[in-house]
MISE-400711 format. One line per 8 residues: number of its first residue (from 0); their letters; for each residue x, y, z of N, C-alpha, C. Coordinates in pm, 1 decimal, decimal comma. Each point is the difference from the previous one (the first is absolute). Layout:
// MISE-400711
NUM	A	X/Y/Z/X/Y/Z/X/Y/Z | ...
END
This chain:
// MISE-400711
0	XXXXXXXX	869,0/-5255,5/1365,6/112,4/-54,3/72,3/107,7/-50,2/-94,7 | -35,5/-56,2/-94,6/124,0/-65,4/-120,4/82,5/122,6/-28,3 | -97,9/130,4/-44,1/82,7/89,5/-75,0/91,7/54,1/125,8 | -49,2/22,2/118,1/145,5/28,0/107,7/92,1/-69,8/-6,2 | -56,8/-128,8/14,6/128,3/-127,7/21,8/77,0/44,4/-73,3 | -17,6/5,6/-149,2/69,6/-31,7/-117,7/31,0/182,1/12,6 | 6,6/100,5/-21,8/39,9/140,0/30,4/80,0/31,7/83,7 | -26,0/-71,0/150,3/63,0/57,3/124,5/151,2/-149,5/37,2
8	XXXXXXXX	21,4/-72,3/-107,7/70,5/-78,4/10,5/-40,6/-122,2/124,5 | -132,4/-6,3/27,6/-8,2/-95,1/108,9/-75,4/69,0/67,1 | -85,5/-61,9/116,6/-72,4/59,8/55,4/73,6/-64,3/172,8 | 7,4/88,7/83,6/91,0/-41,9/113,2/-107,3/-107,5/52,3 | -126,0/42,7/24,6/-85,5/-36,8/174,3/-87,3/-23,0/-83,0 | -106,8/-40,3/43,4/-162,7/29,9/-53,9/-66,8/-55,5/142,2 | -96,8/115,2/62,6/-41,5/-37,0/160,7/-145,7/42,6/-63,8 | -110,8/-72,4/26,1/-109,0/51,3/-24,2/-137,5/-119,3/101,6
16	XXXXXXXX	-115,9/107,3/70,5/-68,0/-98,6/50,4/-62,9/-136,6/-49,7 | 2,2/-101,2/28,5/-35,6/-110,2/-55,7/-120,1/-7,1/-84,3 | -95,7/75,8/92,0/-130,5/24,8/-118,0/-16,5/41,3/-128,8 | -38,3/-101,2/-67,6/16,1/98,0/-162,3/153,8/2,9/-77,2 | 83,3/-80,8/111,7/167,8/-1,3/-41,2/29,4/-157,5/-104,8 | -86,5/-107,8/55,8/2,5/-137,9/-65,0/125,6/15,8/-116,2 | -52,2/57,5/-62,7/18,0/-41,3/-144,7/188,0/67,7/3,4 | 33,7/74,3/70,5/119,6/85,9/-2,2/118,9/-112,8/28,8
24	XXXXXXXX	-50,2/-116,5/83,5/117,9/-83,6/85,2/70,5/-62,7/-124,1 | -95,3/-85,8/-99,7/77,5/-30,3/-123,5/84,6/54,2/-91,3 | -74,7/167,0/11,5/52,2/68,1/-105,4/205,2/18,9/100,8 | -34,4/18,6/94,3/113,2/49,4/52,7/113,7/-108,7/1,2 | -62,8/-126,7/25,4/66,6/-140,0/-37,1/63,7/-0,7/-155,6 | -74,4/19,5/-44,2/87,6/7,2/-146,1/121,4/66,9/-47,3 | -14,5/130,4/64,6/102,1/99,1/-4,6/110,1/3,7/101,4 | -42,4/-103,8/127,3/135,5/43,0/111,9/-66,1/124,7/83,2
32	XXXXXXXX	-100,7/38,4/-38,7/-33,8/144,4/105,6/-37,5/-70,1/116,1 | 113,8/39,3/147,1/-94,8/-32,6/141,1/-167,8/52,0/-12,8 | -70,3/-111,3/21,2/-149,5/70,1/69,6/-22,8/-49,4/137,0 | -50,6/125,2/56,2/-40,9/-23,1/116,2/-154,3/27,9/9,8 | -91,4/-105,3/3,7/-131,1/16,7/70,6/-25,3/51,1/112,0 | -144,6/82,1/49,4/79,7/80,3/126,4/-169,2/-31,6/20,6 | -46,4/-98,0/147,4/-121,3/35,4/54,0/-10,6/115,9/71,0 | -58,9/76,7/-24,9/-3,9/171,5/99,0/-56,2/0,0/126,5
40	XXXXXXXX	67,2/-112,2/80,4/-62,7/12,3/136,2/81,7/159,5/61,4 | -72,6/42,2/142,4/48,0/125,9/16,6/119,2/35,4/37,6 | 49,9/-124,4/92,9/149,1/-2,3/-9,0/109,4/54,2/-115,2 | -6,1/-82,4/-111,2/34,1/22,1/-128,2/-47,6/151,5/-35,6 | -120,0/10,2/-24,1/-36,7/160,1/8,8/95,6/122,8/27,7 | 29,5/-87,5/178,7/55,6/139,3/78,7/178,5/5,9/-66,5 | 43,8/-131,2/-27,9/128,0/8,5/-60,9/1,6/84,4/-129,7 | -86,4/-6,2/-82,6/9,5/28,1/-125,0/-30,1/176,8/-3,8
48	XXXXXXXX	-92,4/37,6/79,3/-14,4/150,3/14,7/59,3/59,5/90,1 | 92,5/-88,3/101,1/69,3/122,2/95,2/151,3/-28,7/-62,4 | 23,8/-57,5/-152,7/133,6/66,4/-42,1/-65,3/77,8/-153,7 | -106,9/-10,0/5,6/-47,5/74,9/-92,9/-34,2/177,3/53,2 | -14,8/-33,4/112,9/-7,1/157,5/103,5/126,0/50,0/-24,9 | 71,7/-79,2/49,0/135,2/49,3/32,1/98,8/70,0/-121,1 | -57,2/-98,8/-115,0/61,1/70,6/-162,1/16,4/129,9/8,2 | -240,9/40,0/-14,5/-2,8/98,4/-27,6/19,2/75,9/107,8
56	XXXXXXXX	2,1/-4,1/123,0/64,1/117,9/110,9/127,5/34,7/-28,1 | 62,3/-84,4/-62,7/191,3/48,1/-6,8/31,9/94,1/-132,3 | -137,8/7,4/-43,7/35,4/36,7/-133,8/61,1/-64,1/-119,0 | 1,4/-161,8/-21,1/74,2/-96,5/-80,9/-91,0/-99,0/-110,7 | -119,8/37,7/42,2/-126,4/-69,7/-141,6/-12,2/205,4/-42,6 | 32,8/-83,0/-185,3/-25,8/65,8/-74,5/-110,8/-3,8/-87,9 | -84,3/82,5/-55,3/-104,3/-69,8/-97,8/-31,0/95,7/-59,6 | -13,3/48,3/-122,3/-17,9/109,9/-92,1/-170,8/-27,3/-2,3
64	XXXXXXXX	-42,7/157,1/-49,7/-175,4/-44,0/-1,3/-36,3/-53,8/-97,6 | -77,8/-81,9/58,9/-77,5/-156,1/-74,8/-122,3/31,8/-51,4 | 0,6/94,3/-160,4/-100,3/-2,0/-59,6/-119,1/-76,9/-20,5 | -39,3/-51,3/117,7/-150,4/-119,9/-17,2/-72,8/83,8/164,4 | -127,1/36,1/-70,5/-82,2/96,0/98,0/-41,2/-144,9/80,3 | -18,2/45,5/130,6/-58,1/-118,8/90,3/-108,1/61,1/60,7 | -98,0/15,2/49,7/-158,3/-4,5/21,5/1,2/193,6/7,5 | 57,5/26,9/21,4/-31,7/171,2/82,8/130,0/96,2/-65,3
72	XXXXXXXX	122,2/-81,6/-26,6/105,5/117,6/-35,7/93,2/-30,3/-110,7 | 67,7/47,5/-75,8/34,5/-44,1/-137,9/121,5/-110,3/18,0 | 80,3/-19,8/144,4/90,5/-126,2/33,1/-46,0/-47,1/102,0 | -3,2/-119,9/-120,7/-31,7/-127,1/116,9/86,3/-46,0/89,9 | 92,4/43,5/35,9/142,6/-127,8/60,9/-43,0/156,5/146,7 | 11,5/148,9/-50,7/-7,5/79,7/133,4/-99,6/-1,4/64,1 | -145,5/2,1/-102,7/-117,2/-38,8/50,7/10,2/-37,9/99,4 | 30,8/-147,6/-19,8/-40,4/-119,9/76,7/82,8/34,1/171,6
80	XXXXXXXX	143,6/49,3/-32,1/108,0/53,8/93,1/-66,5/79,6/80,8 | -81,1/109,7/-25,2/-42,3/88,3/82,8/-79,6/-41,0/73,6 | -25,5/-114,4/38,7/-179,7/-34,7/83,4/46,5/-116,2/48,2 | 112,7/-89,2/-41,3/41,1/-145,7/43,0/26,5/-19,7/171,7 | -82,9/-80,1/45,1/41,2/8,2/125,4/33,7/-108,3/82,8 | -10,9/-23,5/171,9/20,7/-109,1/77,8/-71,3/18,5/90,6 | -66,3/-67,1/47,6/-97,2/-33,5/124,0/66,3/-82,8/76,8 | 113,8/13,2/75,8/64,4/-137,7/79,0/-108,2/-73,8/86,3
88	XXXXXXXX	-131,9/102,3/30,7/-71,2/-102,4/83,2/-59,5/-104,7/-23,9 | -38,6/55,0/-136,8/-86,6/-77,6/-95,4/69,3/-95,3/-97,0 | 145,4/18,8/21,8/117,3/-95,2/-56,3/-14,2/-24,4/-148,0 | -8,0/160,1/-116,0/-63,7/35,2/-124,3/87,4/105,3/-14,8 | 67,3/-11,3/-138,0/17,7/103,9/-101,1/-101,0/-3,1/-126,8 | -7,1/131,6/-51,4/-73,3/-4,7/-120,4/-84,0/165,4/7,3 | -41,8/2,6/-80,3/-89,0/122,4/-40,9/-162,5/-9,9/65,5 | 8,6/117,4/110,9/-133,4/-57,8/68,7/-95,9/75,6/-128,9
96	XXXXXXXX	-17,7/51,8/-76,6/-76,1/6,8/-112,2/12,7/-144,9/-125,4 | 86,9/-86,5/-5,4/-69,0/-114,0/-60,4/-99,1/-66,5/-65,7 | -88,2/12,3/133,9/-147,3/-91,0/-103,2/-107,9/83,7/34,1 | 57,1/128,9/-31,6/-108,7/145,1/-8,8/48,0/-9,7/-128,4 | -177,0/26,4/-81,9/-10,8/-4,2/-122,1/84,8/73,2/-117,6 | 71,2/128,0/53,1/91,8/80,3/-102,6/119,7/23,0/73,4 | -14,1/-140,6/93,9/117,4/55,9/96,3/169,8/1,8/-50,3 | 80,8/17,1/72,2/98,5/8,7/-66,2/67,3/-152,2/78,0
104	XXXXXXXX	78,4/-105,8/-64,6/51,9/-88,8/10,3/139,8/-32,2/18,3 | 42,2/-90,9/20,4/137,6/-55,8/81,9/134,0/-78,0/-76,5 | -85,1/-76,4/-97,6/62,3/-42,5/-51,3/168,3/-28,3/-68,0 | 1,7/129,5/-38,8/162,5/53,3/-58,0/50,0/-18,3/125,2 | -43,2/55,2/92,6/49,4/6,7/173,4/64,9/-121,1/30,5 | -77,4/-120,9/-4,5/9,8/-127,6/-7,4/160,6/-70,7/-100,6 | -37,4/27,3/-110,5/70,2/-41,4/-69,9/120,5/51,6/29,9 | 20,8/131,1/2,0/125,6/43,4/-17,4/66,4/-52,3/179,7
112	XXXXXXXX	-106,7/22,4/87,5/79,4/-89,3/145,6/76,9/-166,3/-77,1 | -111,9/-54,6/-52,2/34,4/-152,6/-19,0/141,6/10,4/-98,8 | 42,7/85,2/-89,2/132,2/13,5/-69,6/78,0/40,1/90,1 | -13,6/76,5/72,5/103,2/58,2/135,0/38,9/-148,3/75,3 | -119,8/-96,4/80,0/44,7/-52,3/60,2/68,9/-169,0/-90,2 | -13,1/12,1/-127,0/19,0/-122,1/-53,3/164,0/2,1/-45,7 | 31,6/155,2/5,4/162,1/40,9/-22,1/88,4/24,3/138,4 | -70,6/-53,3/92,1/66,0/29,9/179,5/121,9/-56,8/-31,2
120	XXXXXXXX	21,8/-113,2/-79,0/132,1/-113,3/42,4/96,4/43,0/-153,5 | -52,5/136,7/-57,5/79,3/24,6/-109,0/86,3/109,7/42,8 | 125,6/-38,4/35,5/124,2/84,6/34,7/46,6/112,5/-130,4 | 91,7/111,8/55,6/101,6/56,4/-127,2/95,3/-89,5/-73,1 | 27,4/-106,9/114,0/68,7/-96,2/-81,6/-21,4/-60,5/-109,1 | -142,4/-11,4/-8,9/-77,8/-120,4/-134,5/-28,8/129,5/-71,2 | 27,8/164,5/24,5/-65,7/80,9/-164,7/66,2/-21,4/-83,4 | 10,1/-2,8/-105,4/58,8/-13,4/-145,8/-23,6/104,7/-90,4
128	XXXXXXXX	85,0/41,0/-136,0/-41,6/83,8/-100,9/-60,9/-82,1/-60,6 | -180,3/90,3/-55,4/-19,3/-44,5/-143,2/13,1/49,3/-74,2 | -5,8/-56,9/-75,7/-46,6/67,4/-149,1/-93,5/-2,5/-88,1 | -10,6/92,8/42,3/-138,7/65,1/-49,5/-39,4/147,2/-35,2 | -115,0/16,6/-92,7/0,2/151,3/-16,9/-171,9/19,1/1,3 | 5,9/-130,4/128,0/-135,0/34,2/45,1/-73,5/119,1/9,4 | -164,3/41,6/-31,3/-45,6/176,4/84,0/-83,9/-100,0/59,2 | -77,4/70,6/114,6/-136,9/-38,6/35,7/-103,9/44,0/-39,0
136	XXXXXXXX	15,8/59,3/-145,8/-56,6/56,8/-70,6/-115,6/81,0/59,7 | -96,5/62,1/-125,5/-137,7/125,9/52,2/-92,4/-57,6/-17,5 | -113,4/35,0/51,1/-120,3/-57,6/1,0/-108,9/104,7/-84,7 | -3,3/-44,4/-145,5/-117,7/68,2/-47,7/-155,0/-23,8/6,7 | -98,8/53,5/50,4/-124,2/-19,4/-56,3/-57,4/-28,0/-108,0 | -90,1/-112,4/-91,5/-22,8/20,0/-107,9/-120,1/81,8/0,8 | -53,5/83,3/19,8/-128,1/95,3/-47,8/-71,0/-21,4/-83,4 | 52,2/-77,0/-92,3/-75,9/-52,3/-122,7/-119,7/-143,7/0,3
144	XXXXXX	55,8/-20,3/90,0/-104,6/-111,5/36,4/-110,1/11,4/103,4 | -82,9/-60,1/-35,7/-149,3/15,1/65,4/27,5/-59,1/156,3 | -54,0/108,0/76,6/22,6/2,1/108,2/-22,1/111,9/116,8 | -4,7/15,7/159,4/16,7/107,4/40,0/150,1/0,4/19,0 | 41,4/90,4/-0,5/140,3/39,9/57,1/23,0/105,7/81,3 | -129,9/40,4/97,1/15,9/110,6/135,2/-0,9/-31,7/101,5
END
């Protein structure tokens, strides 16, 4: 997170679920970054994935492939996309493979909703140029180290 801050000239938002977030509220205090803690009741849920639907139906989330294999296929971010679902009865999003042992998971799903909905109140008005000559750089394997890697 420092090296964005400090790269991307500032970091606009930072929205992330409260669990496991603790430690982020200070960091964001220091810097001026809004944080928003987000309990994931389903309400919140349904806000955060039905403008996250709506992105990708319009054709307006972009995402180049994300060299990190996730349980079954070599991207994790489509992986997870292809199987993500909603049960309105059952008042649940998530990957009904989850907590099947090689199942494929939700997570990125999650996250990238919680950045969608933590930038709702960020207009064209507030974009700015940076500067920067940021990449999101490649993801190499080291092979060299002891390990499986299949």
């Amino acid at each position: 997170l420092e090296y964005c801050n400090e790269e991307l000239d500032g970091i606009d938002m930072l929205c992330a679920e409260r669990f496991a977030s603790w430690d982020l509220a200070q960091w964001c205090e220091e810097r001026a970054v809004p944080f928003e803690p987000v309990y994931p009741t389903y309400s919140k849920q349904r806000e955060a994935f039905s403008e996250f639907y709506q992105i990708m139906r319009e054709g307006r989330f972009k995402a180049p492939p994300i060299p990190v294999e996730g349980s079954k296929k070599d991207d994790l971010f489509r992986e997870e996309a292809s199987i993500f679902d909603h049960d309105p009865f059952k008042k649940w999003y998530g990957s009904p493979e989850k907590y099947e042992k090689y199942g494929i998971q939700d997570d990125s799903m999650y996250s990238t909703a919680w950045c969608i909905y933590g930038g709702r109140t960020i207009g064209p008005d507030l974009f700015r140029i940076r500067k920067t000559m940021m990449s999101f750089g490649e993801f190499y394997t080291n092979t060299n180290l002891v390990g499986k890697y299949a």
